[in-house]
C-alpha positions in Angstrom: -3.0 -44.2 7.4 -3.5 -41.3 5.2 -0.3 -39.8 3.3 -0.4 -36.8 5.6 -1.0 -39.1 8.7 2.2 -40.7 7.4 4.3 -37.5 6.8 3.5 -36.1 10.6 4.8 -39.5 11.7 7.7 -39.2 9.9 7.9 -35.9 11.0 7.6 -36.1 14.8 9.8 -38.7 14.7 12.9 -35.9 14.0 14.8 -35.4 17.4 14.6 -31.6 16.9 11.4 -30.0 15.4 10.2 -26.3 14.6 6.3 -25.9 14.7 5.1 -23.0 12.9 1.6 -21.2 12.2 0.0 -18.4 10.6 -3.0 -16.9 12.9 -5.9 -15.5 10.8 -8.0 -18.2 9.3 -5.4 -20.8 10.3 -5.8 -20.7 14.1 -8.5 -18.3 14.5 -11.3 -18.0 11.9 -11.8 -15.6 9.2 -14.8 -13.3 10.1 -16.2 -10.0 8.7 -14.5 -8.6 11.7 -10.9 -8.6 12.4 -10.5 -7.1 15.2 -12.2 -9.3 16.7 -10.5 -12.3 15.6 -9.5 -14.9 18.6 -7.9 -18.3 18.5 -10.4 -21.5 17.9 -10.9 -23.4 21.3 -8.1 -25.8 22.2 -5.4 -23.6 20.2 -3.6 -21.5 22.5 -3.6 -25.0 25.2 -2.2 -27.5 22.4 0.7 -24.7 21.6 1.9 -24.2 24.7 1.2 -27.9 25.7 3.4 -28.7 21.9 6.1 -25.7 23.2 6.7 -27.5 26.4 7.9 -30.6 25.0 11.9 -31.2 25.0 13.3 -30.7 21.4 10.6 -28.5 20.1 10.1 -24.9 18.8 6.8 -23.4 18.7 6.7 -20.2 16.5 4.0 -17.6 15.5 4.5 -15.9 12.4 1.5 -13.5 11.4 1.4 -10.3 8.8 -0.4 -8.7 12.2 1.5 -6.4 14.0 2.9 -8.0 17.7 1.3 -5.3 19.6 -1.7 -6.8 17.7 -0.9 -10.3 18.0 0.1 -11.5 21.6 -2.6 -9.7 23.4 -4.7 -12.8 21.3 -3.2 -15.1 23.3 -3.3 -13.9 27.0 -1.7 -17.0 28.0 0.7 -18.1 25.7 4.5 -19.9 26.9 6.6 -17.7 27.3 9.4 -19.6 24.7 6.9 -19.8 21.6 8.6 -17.3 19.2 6.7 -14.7 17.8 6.7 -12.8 14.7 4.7 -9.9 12.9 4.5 -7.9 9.7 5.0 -10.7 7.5 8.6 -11.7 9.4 9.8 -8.0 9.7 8.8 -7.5 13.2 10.4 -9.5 15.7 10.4 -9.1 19.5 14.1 -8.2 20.0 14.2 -5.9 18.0 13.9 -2.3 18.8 10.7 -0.7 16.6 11.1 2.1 14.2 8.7 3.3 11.8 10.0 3.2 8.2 10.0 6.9 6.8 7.8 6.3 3.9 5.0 4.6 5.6 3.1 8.0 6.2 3.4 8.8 2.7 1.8 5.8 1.7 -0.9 5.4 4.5 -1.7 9.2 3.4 -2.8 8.3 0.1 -4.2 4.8 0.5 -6.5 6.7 3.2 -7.8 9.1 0.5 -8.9 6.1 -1.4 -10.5 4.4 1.3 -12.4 6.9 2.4 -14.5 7.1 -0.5 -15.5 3.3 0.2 -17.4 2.4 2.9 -16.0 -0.4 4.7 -12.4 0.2 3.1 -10.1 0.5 6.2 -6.3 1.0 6.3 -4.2 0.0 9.2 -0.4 1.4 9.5 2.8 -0.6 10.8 6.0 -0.2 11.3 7.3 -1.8 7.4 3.9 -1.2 5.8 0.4 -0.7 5.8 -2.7 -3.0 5.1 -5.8 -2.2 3.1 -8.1 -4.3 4.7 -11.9 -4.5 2.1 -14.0 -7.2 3.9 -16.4 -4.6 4.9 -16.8 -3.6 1.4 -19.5 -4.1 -1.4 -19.0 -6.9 -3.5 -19.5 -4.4 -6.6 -17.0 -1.8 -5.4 -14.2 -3.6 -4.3 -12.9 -3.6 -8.0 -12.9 -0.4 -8.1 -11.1 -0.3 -4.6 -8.6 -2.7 -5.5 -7.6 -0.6 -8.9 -7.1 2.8 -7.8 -4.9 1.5 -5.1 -2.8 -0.5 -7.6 -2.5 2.8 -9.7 -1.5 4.7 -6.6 0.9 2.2 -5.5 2.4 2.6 -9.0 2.7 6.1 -8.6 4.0 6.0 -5.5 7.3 3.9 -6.4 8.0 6.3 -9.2 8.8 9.1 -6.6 10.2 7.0 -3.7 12.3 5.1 -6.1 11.5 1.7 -4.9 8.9 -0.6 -5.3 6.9 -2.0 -2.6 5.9 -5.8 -2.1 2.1 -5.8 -2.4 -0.1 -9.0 -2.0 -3.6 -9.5 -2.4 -4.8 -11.8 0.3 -8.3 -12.9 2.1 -9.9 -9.4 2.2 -6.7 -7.8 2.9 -4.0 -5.9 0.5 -0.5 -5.7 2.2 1.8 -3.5 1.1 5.3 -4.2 2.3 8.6 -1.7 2.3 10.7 -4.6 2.8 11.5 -7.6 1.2 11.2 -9.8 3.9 9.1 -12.7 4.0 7.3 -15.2 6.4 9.3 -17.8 4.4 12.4 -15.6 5.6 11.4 -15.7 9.2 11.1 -19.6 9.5 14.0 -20.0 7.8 15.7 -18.2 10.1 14.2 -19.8 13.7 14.4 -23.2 11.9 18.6 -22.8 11.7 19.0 -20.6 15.2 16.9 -23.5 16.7 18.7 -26.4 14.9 15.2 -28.0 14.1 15.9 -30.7 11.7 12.4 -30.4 10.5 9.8 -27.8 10.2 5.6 -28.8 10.6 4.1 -25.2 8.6 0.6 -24.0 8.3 -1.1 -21.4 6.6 -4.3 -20.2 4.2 -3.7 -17.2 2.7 -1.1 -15.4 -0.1 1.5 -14.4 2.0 2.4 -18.2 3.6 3.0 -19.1 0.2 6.9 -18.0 1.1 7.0 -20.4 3.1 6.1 -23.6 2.0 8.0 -22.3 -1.2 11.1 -23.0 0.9 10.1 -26.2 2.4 12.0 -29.0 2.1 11.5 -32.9 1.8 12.0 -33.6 5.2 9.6 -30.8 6.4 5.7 -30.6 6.3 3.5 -27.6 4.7 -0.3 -27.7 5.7 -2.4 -25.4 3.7 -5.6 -24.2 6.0 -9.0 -24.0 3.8 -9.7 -24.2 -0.1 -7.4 -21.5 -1.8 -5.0 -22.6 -4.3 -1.6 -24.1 -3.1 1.8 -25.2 -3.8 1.8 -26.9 0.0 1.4 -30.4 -0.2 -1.1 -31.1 2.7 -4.3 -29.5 3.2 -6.7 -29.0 6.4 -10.5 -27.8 6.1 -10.5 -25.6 8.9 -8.9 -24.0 12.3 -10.1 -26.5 14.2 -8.5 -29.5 11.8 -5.3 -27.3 12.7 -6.3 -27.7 16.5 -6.7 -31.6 15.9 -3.1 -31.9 13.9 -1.3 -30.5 17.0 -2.9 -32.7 19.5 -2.1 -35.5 17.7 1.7 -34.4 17.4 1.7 -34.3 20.7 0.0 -37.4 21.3 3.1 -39.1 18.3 6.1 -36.8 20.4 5.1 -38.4 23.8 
């Protein structure tokens, strides 16, 4: 057996377990086109099949809005927990627009509009600067005027937003929350003694940063990592989960 066959053994051997994902480019794949973006075949039938099993938590946690999210996954059982904007946006929780969102968005949309292919999308906690679209020689460009903006912009609100610079995305955050924040949180209001993570890009980072022994981090593709496991693809992801629920029955 391999060392990470050996750790999801060890894992699904714990009587109470949380299961927790990212979405783009960890269960759906990264393409040119968000929007489009839909889970791999076999993912949205291995989570709920996983979600149904006694003594498990199934939990989505994605920087995409939910509005966004769950119409991905027509489907999906009704107890997997889901969670958007990074682990600000959760589904009990009655949605209001942070007051300085507009004021961002406002200038961030100046700057995109003078690069094709730049896009911004608003939520509720923050906005995302989304560059895939845009040529390889003008994303530099992109990518410092919105730092100076953003830098400008903390002066007058007198705060300084989180900003991370993912796969063809910049979010920009008014809170300090985290994705490592959110699983935290389901992983002690579920009681999971153990928690089975995976994600590719920047912002899962916060979570396998508070991993502990006992729990598993999977990092999804090539980029850099502090996770201790590592998956090629989606579809690898798709394979992990069918074989945990092969090991929890």
């Amino acid at each position: 057996m391999t060392q990470f066959s050996d750790a999801l053994a060890l894992f699904a051997g714990h009587r109470r377990i949380l299961v927790a994902s990212d979405f783009d480019g960890t269960l759906s794949d990264h393409g040119p086109d968000l929007d489009a973006s839909a889970p791999v075949p076999g993912a949205e039938a291995v989570i709920n099949a996983v979600a149904r099993l006694s003594n498990v938590t199934v939990m989505l946690v994605s920087g995409r809005r939910l509005g966004d999210l769950l119409p991905r996954f027509p489907d999906l059982a009704a107890d997997v927990v889901a969670v958007g904007e990074h682990g600000s946006e959760w589904p009990d929780r009655e949605p209001t627009q942070h007051p300085a969102v507009e004021r961002l968005a406002s200038g961030l949309d100046e700057i995109a509009s003078a690069i094709p292919g730049a896009i911004i999308e608003r939520k509720l906690f923050g906005i995302t600067l989304r560059h895939r679209g845009v040529e390889t020689g003008r994303i530099e460009q992109l990518l410092e005027e919105t730092a100076a903006f953003l830098r400008e912009a903390a002066s007058d609100l007198g705060m300084t937003p989180r900003v991370e610079y993912g796969r063809g995305v910049v979010d920009v955050s008014l809170l300090s929350t985290t994705k490592g924040d959110a699983v935290r949180s389901v992983k002690r209001t579920s009681g999971a003694d153990a928690v089975l993570f995976f994600g590719d890009d920047v912002s899962d980072e916060s979570v396998f940063e508070v991993l502990g022994s006992e729990d598993v981090g999977v990092k999804v593709g090539p980029a850099p990592s502090i996770a201790r496991h590592r998956v090629p693809d989606p579809r690898r992801v798709v394979a992990v989960l069918e074989e945990l629920l092969y090991l929890r029955q």
